[in-house]
py3Dmol code that shows the C-alpha trace and the ligand (Angstrom):
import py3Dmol

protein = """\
ATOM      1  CA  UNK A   1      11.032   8.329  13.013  1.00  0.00           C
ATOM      2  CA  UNK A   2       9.727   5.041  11.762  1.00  0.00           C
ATOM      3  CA  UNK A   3       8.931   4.165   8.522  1.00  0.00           C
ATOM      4  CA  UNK A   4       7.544   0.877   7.899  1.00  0.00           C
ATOM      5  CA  UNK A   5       5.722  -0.418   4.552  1.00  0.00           C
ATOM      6  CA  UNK A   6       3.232  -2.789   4.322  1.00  0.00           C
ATOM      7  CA  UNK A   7       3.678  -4.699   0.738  1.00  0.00           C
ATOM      8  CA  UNK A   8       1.598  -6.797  -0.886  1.00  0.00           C
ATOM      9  CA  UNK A   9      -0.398  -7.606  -4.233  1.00  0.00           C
ATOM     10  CA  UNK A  10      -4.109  -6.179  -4.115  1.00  0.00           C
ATOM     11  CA  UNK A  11      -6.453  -8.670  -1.688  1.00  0.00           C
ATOM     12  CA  UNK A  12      -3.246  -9.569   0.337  1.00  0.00           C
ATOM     13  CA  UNK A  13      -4.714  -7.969   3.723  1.00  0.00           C
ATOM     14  CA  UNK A  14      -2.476  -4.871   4.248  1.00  0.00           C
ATOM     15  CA  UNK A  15      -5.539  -2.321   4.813  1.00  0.00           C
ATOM     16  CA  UNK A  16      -6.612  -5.589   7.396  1.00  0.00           C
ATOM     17  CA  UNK A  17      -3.420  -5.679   9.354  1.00  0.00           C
ATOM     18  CA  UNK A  18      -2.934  -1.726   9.120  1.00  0.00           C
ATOM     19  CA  UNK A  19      -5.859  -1.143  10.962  1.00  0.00           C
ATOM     20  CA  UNK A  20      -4.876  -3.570  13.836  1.00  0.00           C
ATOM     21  CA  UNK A  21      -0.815  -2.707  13.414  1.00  0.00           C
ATOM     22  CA  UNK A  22      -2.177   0.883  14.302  1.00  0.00           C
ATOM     23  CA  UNK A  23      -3.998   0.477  17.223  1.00  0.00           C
ATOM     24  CA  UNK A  24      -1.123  -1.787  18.645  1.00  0.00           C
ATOM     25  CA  UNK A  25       1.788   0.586  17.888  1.00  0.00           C
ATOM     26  CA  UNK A  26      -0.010   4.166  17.600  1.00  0.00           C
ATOM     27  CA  UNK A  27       1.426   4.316  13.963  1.00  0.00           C
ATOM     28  CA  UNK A  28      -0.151   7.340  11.292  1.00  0.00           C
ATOM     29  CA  UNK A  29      -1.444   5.074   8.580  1.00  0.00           C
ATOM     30  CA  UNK A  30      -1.324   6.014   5.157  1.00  0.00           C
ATOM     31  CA  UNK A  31      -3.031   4.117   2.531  1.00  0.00           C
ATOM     32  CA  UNK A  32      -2.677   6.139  -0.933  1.00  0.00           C
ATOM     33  CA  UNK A  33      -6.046   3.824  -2.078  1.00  0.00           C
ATOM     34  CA  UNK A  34      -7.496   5.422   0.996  1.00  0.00           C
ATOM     35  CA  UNK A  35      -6.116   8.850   0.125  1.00  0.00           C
ATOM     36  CA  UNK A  36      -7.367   8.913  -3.705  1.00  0.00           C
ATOM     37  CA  UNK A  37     -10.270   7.150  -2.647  1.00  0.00           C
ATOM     38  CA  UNK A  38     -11.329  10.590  -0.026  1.00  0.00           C
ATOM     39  CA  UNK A  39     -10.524  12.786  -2.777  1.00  0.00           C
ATOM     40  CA  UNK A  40     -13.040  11.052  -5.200  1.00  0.00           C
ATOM     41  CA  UNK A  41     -15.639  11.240  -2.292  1.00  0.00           C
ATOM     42  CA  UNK A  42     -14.605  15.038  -2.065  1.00  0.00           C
ATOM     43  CA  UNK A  43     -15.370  15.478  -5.523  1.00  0.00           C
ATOM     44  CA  UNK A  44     -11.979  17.315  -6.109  1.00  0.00           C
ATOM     45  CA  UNK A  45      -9.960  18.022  -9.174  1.00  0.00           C
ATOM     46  CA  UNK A  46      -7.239  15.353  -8.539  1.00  0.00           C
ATOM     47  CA  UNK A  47      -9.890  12.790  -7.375  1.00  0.00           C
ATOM     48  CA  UNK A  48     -11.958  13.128 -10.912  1.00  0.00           C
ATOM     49  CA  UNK A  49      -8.766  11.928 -12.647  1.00  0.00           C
ATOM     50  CA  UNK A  50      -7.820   9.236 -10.551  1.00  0.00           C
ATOM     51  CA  UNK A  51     -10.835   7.980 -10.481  1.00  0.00           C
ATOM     52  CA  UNK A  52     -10.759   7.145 -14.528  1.00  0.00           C
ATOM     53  CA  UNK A  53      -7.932   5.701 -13.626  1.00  0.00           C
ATOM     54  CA  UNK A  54      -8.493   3.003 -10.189  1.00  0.00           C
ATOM     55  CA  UNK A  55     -12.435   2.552 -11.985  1.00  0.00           C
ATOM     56  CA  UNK A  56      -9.829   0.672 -15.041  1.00  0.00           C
ATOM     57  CA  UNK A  57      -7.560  -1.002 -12.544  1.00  0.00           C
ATOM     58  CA  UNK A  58      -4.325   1.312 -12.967  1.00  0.00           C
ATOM     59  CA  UNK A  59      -1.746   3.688 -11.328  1.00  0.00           C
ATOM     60  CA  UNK A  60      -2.165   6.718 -11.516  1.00  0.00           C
ATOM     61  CA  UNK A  61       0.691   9.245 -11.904  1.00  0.00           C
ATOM     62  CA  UNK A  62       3.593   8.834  -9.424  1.00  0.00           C
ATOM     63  CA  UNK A  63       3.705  12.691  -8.967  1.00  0.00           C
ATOM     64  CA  UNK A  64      -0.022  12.069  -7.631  1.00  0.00           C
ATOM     65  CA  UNK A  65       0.724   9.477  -4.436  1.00  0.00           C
ATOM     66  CA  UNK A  66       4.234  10.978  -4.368  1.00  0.00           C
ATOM     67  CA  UNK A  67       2.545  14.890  -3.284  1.00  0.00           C
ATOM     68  CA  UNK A  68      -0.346  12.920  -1.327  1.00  0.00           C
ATOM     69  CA  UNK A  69       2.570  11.209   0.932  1.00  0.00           C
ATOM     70  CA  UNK A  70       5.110  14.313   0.969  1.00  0.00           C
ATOM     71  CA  UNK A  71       2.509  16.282   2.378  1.00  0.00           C
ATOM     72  CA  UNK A  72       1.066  13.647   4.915  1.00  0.00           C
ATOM     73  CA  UNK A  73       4.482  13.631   5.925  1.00  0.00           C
ATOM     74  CA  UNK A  74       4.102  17.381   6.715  1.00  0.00           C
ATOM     75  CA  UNK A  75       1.362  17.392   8.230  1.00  0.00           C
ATOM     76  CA  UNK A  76       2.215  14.652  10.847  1.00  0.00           C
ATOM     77  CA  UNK A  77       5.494  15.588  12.495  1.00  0.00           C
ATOM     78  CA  UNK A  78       4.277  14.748  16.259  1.00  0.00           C
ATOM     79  CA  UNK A  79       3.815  10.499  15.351  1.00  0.00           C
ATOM     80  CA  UNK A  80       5.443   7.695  16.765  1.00  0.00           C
ATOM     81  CA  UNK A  81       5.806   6.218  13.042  1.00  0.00           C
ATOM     82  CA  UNK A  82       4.722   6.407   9.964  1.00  0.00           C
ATOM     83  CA  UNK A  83       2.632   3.035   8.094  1.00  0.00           C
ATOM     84  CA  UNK A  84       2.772   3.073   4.520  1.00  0.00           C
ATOM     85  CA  UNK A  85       0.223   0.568   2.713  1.00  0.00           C
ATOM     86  CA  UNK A  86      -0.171   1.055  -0.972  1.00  0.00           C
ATOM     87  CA  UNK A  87       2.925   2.507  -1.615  1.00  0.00           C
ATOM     88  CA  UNK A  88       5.240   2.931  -2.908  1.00  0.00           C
ATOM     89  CA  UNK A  89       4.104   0.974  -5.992  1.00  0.00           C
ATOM     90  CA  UNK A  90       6.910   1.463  -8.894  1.00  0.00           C
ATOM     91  CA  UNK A  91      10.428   1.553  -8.393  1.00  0.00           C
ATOM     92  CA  UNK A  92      10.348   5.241  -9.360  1.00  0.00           C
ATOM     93  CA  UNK A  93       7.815   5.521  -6.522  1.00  0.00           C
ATOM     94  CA  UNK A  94      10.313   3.914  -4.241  1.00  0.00           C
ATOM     95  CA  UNK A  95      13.320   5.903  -5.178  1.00  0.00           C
ATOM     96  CA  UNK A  96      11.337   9.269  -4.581  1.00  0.00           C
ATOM     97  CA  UNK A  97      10.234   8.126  -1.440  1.00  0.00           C
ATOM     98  CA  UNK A  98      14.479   7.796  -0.315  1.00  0.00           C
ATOM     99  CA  UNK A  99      15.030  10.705  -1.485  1.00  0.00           C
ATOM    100  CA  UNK A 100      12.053  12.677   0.426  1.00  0.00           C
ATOM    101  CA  UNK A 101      13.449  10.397   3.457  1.00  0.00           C
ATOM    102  CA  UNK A 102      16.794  11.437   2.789  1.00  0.00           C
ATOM    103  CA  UNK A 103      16.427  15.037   2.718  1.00  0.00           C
ATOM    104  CA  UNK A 104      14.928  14.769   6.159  1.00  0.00           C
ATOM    105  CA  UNK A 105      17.997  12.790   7.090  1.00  0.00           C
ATOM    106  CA  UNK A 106      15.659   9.562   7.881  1.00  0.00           C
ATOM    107  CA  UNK A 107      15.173   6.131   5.914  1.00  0.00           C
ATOM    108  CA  UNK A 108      12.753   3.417   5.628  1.00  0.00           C
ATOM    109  CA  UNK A 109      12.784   1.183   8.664  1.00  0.00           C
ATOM    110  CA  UNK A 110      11.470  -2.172   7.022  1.00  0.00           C
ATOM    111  CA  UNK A 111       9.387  -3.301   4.059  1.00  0.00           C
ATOM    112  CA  UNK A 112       7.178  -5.884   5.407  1.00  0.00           C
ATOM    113  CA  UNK A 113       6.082  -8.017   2.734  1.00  0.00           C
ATOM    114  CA  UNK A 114       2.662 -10.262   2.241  1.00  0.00           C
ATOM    115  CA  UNK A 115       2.565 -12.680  -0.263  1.00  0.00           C
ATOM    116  CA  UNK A 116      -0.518 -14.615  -1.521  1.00  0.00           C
ATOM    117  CA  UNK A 117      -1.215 -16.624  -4.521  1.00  0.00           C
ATOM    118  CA  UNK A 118      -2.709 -14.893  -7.642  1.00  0.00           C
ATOM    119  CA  UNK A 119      -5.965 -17.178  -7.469  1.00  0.00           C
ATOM    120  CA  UNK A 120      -6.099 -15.902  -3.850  1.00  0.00           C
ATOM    121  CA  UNK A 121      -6.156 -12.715  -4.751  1.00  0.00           C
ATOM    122  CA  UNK A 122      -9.323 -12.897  -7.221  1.00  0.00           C
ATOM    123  CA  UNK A 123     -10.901 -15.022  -4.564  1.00  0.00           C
ATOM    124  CA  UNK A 124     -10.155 -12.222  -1.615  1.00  0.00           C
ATOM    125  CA  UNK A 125     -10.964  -9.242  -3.654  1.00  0.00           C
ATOM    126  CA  UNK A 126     -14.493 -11.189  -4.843  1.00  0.00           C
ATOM    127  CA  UNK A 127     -15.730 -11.304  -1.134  1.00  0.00           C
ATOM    128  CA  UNK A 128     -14.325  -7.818  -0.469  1.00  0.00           C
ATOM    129  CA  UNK A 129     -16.358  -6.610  -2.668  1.00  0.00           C
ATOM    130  CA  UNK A 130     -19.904  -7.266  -1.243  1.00  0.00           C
ATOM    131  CA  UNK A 131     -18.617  -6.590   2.302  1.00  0.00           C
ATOM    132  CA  UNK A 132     -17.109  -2.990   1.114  1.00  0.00           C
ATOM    133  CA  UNK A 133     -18.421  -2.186  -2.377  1.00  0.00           C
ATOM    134  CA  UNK A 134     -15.223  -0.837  -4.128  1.00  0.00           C
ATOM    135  CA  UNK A 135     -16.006  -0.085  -7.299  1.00  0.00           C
ATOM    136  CA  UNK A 136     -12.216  -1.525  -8.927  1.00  0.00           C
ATOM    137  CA  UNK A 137     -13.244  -4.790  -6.387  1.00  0.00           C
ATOM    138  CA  UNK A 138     -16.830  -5.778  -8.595  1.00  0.00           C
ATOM    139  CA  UNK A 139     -15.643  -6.927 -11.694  1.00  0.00           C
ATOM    140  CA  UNK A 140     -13.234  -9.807 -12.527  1.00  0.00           C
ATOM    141  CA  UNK A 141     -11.383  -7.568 -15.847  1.00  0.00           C
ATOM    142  CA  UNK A 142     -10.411  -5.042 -13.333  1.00  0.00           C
ATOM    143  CA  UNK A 143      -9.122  -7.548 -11.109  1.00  0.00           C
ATOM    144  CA  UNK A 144      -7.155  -8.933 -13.552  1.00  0.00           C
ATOM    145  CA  UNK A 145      -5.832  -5.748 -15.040  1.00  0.00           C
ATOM    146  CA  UNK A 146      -4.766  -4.742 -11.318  1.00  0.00           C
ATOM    147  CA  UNK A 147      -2.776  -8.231 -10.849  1.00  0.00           C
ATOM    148  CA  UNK A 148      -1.032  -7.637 -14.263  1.00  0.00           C
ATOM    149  CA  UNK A 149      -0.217  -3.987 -13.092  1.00  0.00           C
ATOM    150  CA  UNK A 150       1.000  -5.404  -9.669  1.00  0.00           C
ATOM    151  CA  UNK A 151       3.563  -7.795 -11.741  1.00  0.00           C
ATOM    152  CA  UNK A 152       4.775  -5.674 -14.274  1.00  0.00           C
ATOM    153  CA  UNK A 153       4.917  -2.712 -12.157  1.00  0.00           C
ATOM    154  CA  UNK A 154       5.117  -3.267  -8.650  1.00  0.00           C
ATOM    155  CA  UNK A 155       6.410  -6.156  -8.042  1.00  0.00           C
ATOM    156  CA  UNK A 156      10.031  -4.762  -9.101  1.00  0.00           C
ATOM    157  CA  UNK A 157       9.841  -3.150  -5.744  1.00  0.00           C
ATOM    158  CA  UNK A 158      11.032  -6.228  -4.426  1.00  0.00           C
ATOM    159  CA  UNK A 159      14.131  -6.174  -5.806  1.00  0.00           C
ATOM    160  CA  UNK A 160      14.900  -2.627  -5.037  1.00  0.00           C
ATOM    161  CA  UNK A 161      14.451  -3.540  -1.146  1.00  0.00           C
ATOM    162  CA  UNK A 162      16.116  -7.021  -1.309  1.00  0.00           C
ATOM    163  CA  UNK A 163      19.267  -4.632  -2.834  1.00  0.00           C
ATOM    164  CA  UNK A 164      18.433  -2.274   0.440  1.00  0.00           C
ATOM    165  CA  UNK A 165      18.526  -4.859   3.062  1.00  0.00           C
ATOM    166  CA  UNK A 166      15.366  -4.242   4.042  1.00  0.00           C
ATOM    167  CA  UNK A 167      13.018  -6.340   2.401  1.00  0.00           C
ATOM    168  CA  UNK A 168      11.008  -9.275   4.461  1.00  0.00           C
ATOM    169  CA  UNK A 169       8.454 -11.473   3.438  1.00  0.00           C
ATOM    170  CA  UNK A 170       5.853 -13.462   5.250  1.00  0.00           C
ATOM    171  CA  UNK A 171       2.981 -16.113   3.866  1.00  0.00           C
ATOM    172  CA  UNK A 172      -0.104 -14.245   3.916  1.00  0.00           C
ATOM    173  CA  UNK A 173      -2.023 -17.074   3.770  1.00  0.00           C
ATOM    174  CA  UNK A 174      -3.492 -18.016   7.269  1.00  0.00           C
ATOM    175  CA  UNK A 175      -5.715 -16.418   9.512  1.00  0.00           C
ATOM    176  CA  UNK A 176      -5.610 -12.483  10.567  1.00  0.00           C
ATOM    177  CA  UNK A 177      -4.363 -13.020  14.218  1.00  0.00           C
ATOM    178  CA  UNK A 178      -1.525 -15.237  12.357  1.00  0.00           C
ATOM    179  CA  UNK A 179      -0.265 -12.945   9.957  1.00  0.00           C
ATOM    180  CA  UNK A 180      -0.728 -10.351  12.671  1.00  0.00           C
ATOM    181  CA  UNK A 181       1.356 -12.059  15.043  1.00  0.00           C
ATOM    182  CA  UNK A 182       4.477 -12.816  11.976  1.00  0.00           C
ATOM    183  CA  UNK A 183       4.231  -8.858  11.331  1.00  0.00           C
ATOM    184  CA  UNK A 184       4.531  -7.760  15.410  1.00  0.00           C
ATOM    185  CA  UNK A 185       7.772 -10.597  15.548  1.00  0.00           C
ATOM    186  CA  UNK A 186       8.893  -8.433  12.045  1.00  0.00           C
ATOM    187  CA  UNK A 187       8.240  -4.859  14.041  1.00  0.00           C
TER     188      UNK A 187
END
"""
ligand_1 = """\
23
LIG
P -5.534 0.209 -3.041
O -6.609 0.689 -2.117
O -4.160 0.294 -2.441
O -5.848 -1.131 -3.641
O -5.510 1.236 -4.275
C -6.627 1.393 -5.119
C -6.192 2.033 -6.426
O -5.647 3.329 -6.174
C -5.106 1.293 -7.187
O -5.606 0.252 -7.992
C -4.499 2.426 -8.018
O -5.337 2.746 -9.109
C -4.559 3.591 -7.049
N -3.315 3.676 -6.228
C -3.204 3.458 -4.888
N -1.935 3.623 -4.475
C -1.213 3.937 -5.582
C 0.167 4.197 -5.823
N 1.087 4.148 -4.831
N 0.544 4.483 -7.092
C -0.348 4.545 -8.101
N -1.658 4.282 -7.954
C -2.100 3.980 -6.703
"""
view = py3Dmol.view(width=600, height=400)
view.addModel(protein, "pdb")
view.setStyle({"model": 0}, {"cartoon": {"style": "trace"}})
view.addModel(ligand_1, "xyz")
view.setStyle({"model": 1}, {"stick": {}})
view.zoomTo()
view.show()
């Protein structure tokens, strides 16, 4: 099985490129934002504390994504590949996720990496806003508090994939079809 990760600081365009990565390549996408984000619509138990926590612009407890994913991965044995986007987002994150990988005697194909500017990202997540309505996307304190978070906490990532071999990096900044087409020559 495939296991590819999409990387990125908030605004960068991974849920963009997931959408069109999966209809190319048939992978199961899974987007912990997306995942919290159903089980705030759902109303459930887990979904009434993250959403304290996203509504503020922070993590919320690895143990939280870390069960979402391990039982995604569960549930979809029959897929060509997997497409993680949104996680994993702390090194501890990352180290749980090669050990669930490792039990099942697979490992992380590639961490595919899109980098944009920090004034980019206020700028990207300020029209995503009106076009989607997030909540944690409307207001510029949460923005900031969610680049701060991505620096202190998940950009450290980087360094445990660089150590890995598997890291890559392309220039987010350019038009969809051209990030697009970097990520398919990455895949
Ligand atoms: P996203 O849609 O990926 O921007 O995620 C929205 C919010 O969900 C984030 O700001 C976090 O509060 C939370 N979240 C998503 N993925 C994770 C993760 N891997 N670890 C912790 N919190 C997460």
């Amino acid at each position: 099985m495939k296991y590819f990760i999409l990387f990125g600081p908030p605004g960068a365009g991974k849920g963009t490129q997931a959408a069109k990565l999966v209809e190319k390549f048939k992978f199961k996408h899974l987007s912990t934002g997306d995942l919290l984000r159903e089980e705030i619509k759902n109303g459930t138990e887990l979904g009434k504390k993250a959403k304290a926590l996203i509504d503020k612009g922070s993590l919320v407890p690895d143990e939280v994504v870390e069960g979402m994913i391990a039982s995604q991965f569960e549930k979809n044995t029959s897929v060509g590949g997997f497409l993680l986007d949104g996680f994993p987002r702390t090194t501890a994150q990352a180290e749980h996720l090669d050990a669930m990988l490792k039990a099942r005697g697979e490992e992380v194909t590639s961490v595919i990496s899109i980098m944009i500017p920090d004034e980019m990202v206020m700028e990207r997540i300020r029209s995503r806003a009106l076009i989607e309505g997030r909540a944690d996307d409307a207001n510029d304190e949460i923005i900031a508090n969610r680049i701060s978070t991505y620096h202190a906490k998940t950009e450290p990532v980087i360094e445990f994939y660089k150590a890995a071999g598997k890291y890559q990096e392309i220039n987010g900044v350019g038009t969809i079809e051209e990030i697009f087409d970097k990520i398919c020559g990455i895949i």
